[in-house]
ROTOR-684926 format. One record per residue (C-alpha): x, y, z. Coordinates in steps of 0.02 Angstrom, whole numbers, plus 32768, in hexadecimal, padded with zeros to 4 digits. Layout:
<recs>
u X&v Y&w Z
...
</recs>
This chain:
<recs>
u 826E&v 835F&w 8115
u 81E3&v 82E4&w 8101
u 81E2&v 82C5&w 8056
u 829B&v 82D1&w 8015
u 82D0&v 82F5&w 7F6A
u 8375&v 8314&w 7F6F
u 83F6&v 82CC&w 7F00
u 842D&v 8233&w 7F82
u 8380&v 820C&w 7FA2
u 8350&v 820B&w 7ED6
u 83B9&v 8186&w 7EBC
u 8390&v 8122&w 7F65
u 82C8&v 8121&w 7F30
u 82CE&v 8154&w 7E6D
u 821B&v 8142&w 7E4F
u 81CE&v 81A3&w 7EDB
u 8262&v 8226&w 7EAC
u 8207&v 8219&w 7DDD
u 816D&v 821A&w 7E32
u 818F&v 82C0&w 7E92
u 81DF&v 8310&w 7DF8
u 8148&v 82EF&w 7D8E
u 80EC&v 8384&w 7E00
u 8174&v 83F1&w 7DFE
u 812C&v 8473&w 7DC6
u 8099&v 8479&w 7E3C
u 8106&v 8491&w 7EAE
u 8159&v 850F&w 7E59
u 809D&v 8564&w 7E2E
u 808D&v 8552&w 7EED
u 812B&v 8597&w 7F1D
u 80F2&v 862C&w 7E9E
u 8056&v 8649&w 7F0A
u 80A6&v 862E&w 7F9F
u 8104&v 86BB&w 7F76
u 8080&v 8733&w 7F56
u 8029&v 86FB&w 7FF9
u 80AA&v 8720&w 8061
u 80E0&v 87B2&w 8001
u 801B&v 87E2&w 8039
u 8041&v 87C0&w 80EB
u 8095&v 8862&w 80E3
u 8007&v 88C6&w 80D7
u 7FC7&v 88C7&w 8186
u 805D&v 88FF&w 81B0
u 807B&v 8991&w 8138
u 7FB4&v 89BC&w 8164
u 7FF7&v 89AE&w 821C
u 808D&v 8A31&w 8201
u 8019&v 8AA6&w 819F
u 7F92&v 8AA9&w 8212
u 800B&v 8ACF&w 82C5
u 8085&v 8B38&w 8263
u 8012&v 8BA5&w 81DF
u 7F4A&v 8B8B&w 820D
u 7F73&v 8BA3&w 82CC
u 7FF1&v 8C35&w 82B9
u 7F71&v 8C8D&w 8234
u 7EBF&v 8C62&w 8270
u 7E88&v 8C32&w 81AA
u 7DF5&v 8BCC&w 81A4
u 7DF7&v 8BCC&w 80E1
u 7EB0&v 8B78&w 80F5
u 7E7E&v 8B05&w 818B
u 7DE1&v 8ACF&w 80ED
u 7E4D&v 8AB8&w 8065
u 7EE1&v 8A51&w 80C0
u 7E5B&v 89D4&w 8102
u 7DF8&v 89C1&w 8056
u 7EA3&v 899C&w 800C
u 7ED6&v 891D&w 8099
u 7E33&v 88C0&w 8090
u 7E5D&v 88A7&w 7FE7
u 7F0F&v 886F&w 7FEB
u 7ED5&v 87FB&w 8074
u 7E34&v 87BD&w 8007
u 7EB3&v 879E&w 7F83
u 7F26&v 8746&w 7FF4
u 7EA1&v 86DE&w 8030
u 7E6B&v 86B6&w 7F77
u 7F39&v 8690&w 7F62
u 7F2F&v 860C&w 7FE0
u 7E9D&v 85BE&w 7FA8
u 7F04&v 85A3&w 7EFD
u 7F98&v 8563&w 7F50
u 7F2A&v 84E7&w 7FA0
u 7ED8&v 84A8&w 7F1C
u 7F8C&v 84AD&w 7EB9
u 7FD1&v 8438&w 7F42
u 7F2C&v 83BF&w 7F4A
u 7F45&v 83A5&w 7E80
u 7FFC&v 837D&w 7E96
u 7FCB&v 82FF&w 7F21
u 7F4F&v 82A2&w 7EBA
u 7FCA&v 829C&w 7E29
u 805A&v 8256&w 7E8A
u 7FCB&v 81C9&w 7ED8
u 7F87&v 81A0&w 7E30
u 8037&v 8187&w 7DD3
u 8067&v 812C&w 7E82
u 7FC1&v 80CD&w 7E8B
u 7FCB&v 803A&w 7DFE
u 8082&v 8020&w 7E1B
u 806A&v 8011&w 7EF6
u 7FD5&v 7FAF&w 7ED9
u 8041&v 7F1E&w 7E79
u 80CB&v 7F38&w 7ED0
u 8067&v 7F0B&w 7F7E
u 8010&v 7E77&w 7F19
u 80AF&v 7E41&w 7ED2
u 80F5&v 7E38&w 7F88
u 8054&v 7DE7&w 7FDE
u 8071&v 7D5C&w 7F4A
u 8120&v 7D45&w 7F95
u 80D6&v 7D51&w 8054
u 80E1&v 7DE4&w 8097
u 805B&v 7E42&w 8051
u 7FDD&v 7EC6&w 80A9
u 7F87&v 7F68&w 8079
u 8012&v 7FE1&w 80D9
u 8053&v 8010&w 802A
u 7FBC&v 8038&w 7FF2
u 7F89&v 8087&w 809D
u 8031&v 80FA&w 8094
u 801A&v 8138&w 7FFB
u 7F76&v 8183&w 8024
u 7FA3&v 81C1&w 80CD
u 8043&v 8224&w 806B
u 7FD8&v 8276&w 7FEF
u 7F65&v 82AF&w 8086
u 8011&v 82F9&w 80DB
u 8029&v 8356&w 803D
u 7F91&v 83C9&w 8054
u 7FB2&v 83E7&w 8118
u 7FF3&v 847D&w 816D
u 80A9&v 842A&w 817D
u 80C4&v 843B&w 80C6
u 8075&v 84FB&w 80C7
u 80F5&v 851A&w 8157
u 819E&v 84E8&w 80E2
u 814B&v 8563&w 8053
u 813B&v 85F2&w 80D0
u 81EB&v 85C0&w 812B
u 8268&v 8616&w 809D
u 8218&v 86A6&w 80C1
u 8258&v 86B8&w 8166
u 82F5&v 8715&w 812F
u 829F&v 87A7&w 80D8
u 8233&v 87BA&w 816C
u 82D9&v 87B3&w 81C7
u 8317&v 8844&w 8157
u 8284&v 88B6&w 8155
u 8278&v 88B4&w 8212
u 8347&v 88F1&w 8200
u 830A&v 8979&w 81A7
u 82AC&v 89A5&w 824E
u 8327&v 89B3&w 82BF
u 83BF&v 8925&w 82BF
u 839D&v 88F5&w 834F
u 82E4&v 88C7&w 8328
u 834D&v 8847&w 82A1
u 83BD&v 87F5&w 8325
u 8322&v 87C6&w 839D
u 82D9&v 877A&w 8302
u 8370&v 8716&w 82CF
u 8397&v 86DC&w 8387
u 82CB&v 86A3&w 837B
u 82E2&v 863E&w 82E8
u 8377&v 85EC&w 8321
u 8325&v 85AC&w 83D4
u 8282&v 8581&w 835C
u 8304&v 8518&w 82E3
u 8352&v 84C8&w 837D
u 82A0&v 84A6&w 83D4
u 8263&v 844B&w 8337
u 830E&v 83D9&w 8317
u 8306&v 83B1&w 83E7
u 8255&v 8376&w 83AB
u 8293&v 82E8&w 831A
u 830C&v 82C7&w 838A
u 8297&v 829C&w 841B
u 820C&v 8254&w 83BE
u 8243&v 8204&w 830D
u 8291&v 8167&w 8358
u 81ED&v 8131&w 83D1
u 8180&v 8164&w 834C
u 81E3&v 80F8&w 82C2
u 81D1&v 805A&w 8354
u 8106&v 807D&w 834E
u 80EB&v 8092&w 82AB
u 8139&v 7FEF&w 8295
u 80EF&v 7F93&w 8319
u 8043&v 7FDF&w 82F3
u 8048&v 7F88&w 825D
u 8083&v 7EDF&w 82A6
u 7FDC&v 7EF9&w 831B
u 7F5D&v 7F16&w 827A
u 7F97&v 7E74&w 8220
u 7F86&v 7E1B&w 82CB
u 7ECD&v 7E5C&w 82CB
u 7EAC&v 7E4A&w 8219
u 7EEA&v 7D87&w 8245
u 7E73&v 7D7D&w 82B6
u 7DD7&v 7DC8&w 826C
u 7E0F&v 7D44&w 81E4
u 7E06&v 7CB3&w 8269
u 7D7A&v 7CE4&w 82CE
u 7D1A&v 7C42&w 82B3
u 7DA1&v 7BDD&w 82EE
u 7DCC&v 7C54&w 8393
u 7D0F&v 7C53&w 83C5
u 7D05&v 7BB3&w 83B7
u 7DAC&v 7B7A&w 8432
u 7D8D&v 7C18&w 84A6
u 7E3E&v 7C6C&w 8463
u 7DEB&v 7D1A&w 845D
u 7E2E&v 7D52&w 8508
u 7ED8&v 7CFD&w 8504
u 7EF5&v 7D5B&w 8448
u 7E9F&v 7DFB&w 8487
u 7F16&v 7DFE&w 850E
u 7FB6&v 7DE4&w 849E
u 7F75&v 7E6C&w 841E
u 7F5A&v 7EDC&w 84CD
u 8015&v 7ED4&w 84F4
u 8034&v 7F09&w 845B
u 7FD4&v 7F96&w 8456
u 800C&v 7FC7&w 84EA
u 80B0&v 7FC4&w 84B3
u 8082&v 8038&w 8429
u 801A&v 809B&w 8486
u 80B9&v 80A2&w 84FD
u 811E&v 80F3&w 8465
u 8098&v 8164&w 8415
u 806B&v 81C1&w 84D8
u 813C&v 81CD&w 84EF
u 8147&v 8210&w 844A
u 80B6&v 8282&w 8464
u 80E6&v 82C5&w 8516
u 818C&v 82F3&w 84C6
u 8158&v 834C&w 843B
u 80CB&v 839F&w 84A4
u 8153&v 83EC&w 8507
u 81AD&v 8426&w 848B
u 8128&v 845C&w 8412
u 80D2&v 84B1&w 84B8
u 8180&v 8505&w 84D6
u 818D&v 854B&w 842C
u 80ED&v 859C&w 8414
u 8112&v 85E2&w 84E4
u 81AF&v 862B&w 84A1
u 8169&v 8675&w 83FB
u 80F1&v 86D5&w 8461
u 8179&v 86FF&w 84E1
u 81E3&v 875D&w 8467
u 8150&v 87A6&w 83F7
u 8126&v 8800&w 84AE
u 81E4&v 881C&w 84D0
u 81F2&v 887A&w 842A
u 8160&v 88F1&w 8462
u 81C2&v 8909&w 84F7
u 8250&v 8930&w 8494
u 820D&v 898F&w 8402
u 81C0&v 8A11&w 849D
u 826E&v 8A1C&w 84BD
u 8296&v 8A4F&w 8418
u 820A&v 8AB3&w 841F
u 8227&v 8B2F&w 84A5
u 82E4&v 8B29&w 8479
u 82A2&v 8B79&w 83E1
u 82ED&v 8B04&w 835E
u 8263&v 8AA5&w 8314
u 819B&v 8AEF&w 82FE
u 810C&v 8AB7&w 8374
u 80CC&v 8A48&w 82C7
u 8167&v 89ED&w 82BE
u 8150&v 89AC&w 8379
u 80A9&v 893E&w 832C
u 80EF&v 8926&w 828C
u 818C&v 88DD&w 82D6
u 8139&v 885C&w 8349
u 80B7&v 881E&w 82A8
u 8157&v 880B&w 8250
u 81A4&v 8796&w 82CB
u 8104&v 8735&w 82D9
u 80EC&v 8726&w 8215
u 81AB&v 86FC&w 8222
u 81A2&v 8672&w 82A1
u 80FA&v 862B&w 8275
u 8134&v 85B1&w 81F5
u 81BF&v 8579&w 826F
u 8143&v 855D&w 82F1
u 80DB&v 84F6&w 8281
u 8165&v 8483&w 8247
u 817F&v 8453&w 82F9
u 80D0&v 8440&w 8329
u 80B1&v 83CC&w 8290
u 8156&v 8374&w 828B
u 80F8&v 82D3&w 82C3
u 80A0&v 82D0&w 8234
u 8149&v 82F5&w 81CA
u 8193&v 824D&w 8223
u 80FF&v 81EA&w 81F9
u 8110&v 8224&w 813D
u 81E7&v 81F2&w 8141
u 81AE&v 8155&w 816B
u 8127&v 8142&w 80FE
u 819B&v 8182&w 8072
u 8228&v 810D&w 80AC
u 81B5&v 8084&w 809B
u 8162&v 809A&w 7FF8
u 821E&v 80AE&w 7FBB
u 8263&v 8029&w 7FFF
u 81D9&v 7FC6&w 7FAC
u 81D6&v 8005&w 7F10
u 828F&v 7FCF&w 7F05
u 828D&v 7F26&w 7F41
u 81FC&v 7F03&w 7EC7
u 8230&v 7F49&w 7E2C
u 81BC&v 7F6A&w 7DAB
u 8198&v 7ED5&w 7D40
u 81CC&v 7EF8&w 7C80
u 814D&v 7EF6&w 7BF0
u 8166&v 7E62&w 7B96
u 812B&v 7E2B&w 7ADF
u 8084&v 7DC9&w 7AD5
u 8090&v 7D17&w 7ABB
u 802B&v 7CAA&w 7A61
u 7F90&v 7C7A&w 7AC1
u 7FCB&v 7BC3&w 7AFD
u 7F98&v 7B1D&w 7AD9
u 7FBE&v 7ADF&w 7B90
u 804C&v 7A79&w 7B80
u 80AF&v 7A88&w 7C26
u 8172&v 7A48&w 7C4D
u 81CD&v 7A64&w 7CDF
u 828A&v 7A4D&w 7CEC
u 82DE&v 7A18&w 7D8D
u 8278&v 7A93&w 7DF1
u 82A4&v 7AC9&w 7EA0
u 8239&v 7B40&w 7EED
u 8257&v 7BA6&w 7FA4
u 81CF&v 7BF1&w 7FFC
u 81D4&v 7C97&w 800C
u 8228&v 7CCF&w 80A6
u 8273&v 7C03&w 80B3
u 8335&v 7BC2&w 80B1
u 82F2&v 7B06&w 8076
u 82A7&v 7AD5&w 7FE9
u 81EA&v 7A9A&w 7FED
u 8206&v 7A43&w 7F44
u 82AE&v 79F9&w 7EF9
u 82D8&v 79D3&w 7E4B
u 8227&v 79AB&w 7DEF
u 8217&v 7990&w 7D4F
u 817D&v 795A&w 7CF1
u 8113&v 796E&w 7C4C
u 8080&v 797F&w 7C23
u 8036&v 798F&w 7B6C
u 7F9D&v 7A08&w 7B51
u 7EE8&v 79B8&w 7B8D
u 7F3E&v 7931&w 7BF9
u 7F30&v 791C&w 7CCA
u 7FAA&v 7921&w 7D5B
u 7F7D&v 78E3&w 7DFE
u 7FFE&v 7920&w 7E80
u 7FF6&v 78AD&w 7F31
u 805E&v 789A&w 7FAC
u 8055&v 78B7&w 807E
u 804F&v 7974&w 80B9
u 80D6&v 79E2&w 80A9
u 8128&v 7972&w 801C
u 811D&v 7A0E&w 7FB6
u 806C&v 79F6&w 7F50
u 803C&v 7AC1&w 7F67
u 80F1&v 7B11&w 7F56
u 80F3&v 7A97&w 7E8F
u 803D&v 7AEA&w 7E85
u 8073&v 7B99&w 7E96
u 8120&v 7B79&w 7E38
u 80C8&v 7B37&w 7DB0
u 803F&v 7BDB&w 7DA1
u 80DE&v 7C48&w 7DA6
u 809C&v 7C89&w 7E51
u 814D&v 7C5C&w 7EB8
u 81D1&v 7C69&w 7E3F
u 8238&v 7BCE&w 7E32
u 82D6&v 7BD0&w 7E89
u 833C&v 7B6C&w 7DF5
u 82ED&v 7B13&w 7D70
u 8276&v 7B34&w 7CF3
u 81B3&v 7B3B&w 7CF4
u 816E&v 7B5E&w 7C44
u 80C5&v 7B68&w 7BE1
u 80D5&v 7B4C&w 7B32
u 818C&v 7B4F&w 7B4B
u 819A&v 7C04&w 7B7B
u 81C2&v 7C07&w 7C3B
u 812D&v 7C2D&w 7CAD
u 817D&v 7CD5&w 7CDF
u 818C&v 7D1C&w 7C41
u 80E8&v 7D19&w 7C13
u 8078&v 7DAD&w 7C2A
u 8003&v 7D9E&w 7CBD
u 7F80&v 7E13&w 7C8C
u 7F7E&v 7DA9&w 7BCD
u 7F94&v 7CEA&w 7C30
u 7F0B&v 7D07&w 7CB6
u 7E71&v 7CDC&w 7C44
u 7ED1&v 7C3C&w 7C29
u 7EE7&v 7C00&w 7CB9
u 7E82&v 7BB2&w 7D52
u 7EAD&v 7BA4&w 7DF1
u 7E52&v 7B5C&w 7E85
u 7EBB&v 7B6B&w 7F30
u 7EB3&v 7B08&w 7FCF
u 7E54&v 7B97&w 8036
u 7DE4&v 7BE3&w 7FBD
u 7DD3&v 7CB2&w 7FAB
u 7D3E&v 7CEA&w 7F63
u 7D3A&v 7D9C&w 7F70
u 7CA2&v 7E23&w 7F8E
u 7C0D&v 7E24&w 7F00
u 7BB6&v 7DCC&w 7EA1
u 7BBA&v 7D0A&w 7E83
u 7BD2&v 7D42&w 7DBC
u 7C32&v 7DC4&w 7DE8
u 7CBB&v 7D45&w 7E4B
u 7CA8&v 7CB6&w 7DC5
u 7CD8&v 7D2A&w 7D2B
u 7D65&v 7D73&w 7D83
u 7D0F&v 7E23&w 7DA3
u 7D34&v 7E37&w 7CEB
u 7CAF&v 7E5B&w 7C65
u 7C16&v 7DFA&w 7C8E
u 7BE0&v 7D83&w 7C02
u 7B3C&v 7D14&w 7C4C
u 7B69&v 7C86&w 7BC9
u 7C12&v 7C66&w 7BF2
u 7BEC&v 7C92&w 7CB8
u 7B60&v 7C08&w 7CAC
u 7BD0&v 7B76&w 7C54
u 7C50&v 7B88&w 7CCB
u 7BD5&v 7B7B&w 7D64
u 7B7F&v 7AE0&w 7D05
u 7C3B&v 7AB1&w 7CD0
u 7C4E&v 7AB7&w 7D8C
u 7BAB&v 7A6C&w 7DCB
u 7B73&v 7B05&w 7E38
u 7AFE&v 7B33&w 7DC0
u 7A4F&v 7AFC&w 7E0A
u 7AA5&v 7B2A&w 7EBF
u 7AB1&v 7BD3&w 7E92
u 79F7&v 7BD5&w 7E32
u 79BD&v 7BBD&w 7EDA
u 7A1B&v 7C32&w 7F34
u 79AE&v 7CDF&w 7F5F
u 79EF&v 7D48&w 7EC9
u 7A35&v 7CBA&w 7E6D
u 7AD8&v 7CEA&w 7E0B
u 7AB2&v 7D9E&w 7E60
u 7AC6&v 7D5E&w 7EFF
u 7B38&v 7DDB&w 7F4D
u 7BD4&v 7D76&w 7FCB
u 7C65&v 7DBA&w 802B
u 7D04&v 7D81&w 803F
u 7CF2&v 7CF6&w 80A2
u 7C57&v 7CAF&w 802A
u 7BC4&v 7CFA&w 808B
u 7B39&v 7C86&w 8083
u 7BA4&v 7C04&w 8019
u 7BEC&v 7B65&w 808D
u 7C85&v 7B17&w 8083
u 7C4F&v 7A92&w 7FE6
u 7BFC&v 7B17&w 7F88
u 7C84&v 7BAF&w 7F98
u 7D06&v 7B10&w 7F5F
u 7C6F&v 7B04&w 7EC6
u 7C73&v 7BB5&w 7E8E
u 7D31&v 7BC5&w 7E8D
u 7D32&v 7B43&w 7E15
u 7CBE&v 7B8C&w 7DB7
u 7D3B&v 7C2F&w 7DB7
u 7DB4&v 7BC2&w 7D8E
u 7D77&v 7B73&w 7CF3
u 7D26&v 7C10&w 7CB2
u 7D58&v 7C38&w 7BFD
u 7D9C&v 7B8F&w 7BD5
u 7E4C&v 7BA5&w 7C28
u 7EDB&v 7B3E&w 7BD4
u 7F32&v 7B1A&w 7C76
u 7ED8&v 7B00&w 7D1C
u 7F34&v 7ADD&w 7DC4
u 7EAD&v 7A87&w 7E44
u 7EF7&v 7A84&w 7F00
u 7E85&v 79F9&w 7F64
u 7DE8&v 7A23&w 7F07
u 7D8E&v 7998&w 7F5D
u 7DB4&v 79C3&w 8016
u 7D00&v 7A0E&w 8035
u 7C95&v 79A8&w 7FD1
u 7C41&v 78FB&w 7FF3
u 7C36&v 787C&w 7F90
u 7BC4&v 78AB&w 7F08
u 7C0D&v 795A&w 7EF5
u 7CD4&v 78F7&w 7EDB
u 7C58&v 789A&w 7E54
u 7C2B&v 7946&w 7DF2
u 7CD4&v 797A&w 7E23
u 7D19&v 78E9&w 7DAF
u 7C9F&v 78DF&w 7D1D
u 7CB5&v 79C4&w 7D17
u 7D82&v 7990&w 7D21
u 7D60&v 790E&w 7C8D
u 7CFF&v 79A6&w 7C11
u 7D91&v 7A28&w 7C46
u 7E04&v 7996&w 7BFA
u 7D8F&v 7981&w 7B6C
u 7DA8&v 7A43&w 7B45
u 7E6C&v 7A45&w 7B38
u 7E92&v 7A75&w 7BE4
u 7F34&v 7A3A&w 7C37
u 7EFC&v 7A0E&w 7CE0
u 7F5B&v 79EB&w 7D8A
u 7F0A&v 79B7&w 7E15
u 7F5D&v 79A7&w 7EC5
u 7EEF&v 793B&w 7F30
u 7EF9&v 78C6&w 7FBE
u 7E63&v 7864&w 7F88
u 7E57&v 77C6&w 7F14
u 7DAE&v 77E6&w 7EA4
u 7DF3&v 7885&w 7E4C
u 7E86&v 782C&w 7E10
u 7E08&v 77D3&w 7DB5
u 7E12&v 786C&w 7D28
u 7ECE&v 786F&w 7D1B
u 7F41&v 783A&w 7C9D
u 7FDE&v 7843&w 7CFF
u 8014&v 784C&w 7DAD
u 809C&v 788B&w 7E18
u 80D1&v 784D&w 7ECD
u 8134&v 78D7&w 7F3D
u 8185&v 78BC&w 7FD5
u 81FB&v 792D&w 8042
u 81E2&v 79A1&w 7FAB
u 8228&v 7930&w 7F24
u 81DF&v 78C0&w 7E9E
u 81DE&v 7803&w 7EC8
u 816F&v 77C7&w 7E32
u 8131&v 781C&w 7D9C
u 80E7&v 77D0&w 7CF0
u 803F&v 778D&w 7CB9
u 7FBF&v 7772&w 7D54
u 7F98&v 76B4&w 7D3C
u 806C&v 769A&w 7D43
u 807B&v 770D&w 7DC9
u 7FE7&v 76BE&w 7E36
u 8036&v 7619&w 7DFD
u 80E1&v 763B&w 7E46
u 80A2&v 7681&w 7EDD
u 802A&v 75DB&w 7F03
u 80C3&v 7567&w 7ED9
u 8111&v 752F&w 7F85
u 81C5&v 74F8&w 7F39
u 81D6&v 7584&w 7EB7
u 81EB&v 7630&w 7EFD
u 81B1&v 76BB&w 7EA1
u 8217&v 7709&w 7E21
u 8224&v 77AD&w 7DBA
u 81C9&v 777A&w 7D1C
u 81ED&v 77D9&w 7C72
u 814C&v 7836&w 7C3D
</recs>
């Protein structure tokens, strides 16, 4: 079954399993209709029986009236049945994605912030509540009714029972031959097909920098072996199940004709009636149909396994983060203690054992060569990578247990490779949040992009994508800093702020650095050129990930000029 919900699974994936059992009884209500519909599917047969064994033997055309008004009716109703369970099944599909939605959604974002994000989750989730409405799921409704066809058809003749029992059995064994055939290439695909989509979603990403060194046909060629690979899978997977599902629906047909061979038998053996003949072949094809189906659609109950199986699996490795109480709003006063922060998906340590202070309004410059560990502090020190040992705090309180949705509007952040995102210039500096024009216009003057963006076409409605549209390099770098100091954070993290601007834009950048100060904002800037330092108060030197000098910038900068003293780690 595609969608377990059994006791072992429960407990393997307990909040898909709470998920499921919130629309419980929709499926109950559609097990309830189900019921009634295939209860209905009776009717053509009774009308069937009537008409060969009464109408034909009595020549009544009042009878042959009646029995068709009333089966157009009880199929009319059975139609309007269906229609219900449909819609009963589409509402429990939206439920189960809405309850999911929130909860996959940060889940996949909390996983991208430790590297290995992407939208599959999100992607899944979707795909499984469109599975939910398809004919597979109908098929496992209409399958427990197999039996009672089973026992009506006994009531015809026993051996009418036996032909449908030996049916089901081959149709049972057709459909496991097909999971067994197709579940393990189509698991190697699936996986693989999504290996291939972040490969091309790199690339779209990079498509300056392939055009420009002619890499397009070397990486279109690696992406094609992939895909052939997959392709490879998917056609064996296919060709199998076409077989099999081609075999199936041959043999269905094969013994609905066999039992009109047989029930003629019957017939002129005089132990059944000429209507039981028809009636006994629609009963094995009403029987059989929802067999049939499950093995012509099993594909598409693999693909939802492993959708489920991966929503599960990360839904459990990312736990649900716990509501915690609201702190004061803080001041900005940041410690960390002996910090050692791992990569994500690293054995070694990108930064070992730093501690600094820094008291509310004052400035950290962070240099050093590359890969001494600048970034990994920067993100340890938002709370993005959680520190491996040590402590990072705000106001005392560790960075982690802060609540994210309550410490956003206090914080800035300007990365290395800036992200604006699709809309409006206003729309990316207040965060998409509620617009306010006054405090959206300070922090672009705060910023010095404010006449820049006067002249743009629609000024602040100047709509960009995600790469900054008609914004270069210098001016995306401008407007992320305007993001980043909108609302007058109280802690701002800067990551090479200056690496696209000339000289008088590192000017601006200093004298916007020196008002941020001037508000109360605790501000660390990790640079690898000399004029911003110009703002800061205090200044740390990494190398190889650890701290070789930190303390006030003019003893710092002194220690590192002085030939016979090397430097030391000053006390803040």
């Amino acid at each position: 079954m595609a969608i377990p919900n059994n006791n072992q699974n429960s407990s393997k994936y307990p909040e898909l399993a709470e998920a499921l059992k919130e629309t419980k009884r929709y499926f109950i209500y559609a097990g309830i209709f189900s019921a009634a519909v295939n209860l209905l599917q009776l009717a053509p047969v009774i009308y069937m029986l009537q008409v060969y064994d009464r109408v034909m033997s009595s020549g009544s055309l009042s009878t042959l009236g009646s029995l068709t008004l009333i089966l157009v009716a009880l199929l009319i109703a059975m139609g309007g049945f269906e229609w219900v369970r449909t819609m009963i099944l589409i509402s429990a599909s939206n439920k189960i994605e809405t309850s999911l939605r929130k909860r996959v959604s940060d889940a996949s974002f909390k996983r991208a912030l430790l590297g290995g994000g992407n939208a599959q989750a999100v992607t899944d989730l979707s795909s499984l509540r469109q599975f939910l409405t398809g004919n597979g799921l109908f098929a496992f409704f209409d399958a427990p009714w197999f039996p009672i066809y089973v026992g009506i058809m006994f009531m015809f003749h026993p051996w009418f029972g036996v032909s449908a029992i030996f049916a089901g059995i081959v149709m049972v064994a057709l459909g496991y031959a097909n999971e067994k055939a197709t579940s393990k290439k189509l698991q190697e695909a699936n996986a693989l097909s999504g290996r291939v989509a972040a490969q091309l979603n790199g690339t779209l990403r990079n498509a300056e920098v392939i055009a420009a060194m002619g890499m397009n046909g070397a990486i279109r060629d690696r992406q094609e072996k992939s895909s052939d690979e997959v392709l490879r899978l998917q056609t064996d997977a296919s060709k199998r199940a076409g077989v099999i599902g081609n075999f199936s629906k041959s043999f269905r047909m094969i013994m609905q004709s066999l039992l009109l061979g047989l029930g003629a038998l019957l017939a002129l053996r005089q132990e059944i009636s000429p209507g039981m003949v028809i009636a006994g072949s629609l009963l094995l094809g009403r029987a059989l149909a929802p067999i049939d189906m499950l093995v012509g659609t099993w594909k598409g109950f693999a693909v939802a396994r492993a959708q489920y199986d991966r929503l599960g699996q990360l839904l459990t490795n990312i736990p649900e983060e716990i509501d915690t109480m609201s702190l004061p709003a803080p001041t900005g006063v940041l410690t960390t203690e002996q910090v050692v922060v791992v990569p994500p998906g690293a054995r070694v340590a990108a930064v070992k054992g730093v501690t600094i202070q820094l008291e509310a309004g004052e400035a950290l410059g962070i240099v050093g060569p590359s890969a001494s560990g600048k970034s990994s502090l920067a993100r340890a020190l938002l709370g993005i990578w959680p520190a491996y040992s040590g402590k990072v705090r705000l106001d005392g309180a560790d960075i982690g247990a802060w609540n994210r949705g309550e410490l956003g509007p206090y914080i800035g952040y300007l990365p290395q490779d800036i992200e604006l995102f699709d809309g409006t210039i206003s729309e990316n500096i207040c965060r998409f949040g509620e617009k306010d024009a006054g405090k959206i216009v300070q922090a672009a003057q705060l910023a010095g992009v404010h006449d820049l963006i006067l002249h743009l076409p629609n000024g602040y409605d100047t709509v960009i994508g995600g790469a900054g549209g008609v914004l270069s390099g210098g001016q995306r770098q401008r407007v992320g800093l305007a993001r980043a100091v909108y609302g007058s954070p109280r802690f701002m993290v800067l990551d090479e702020p200056n690496s696209n601007l000339d000289d008088q834009g590192e000017k601006e950048l200093v004298q916007a650095l020196n008002r941020v100060k001037e508000s109360g904002c605790t501000v660390v800037v990790i640079t690898h050129r000399t004029m911003v330092l110009q703002c800061v108060d205090k200044i740390l030197v990494m190398k190889e990930g650890a701290a070789v000098a930190f303390g006030p910038k003019d003893d710092v900068l002194a220690s590192l000029m002085s030939p016979a003293k090397p430097p030391q780690l000053a006390a803040s």
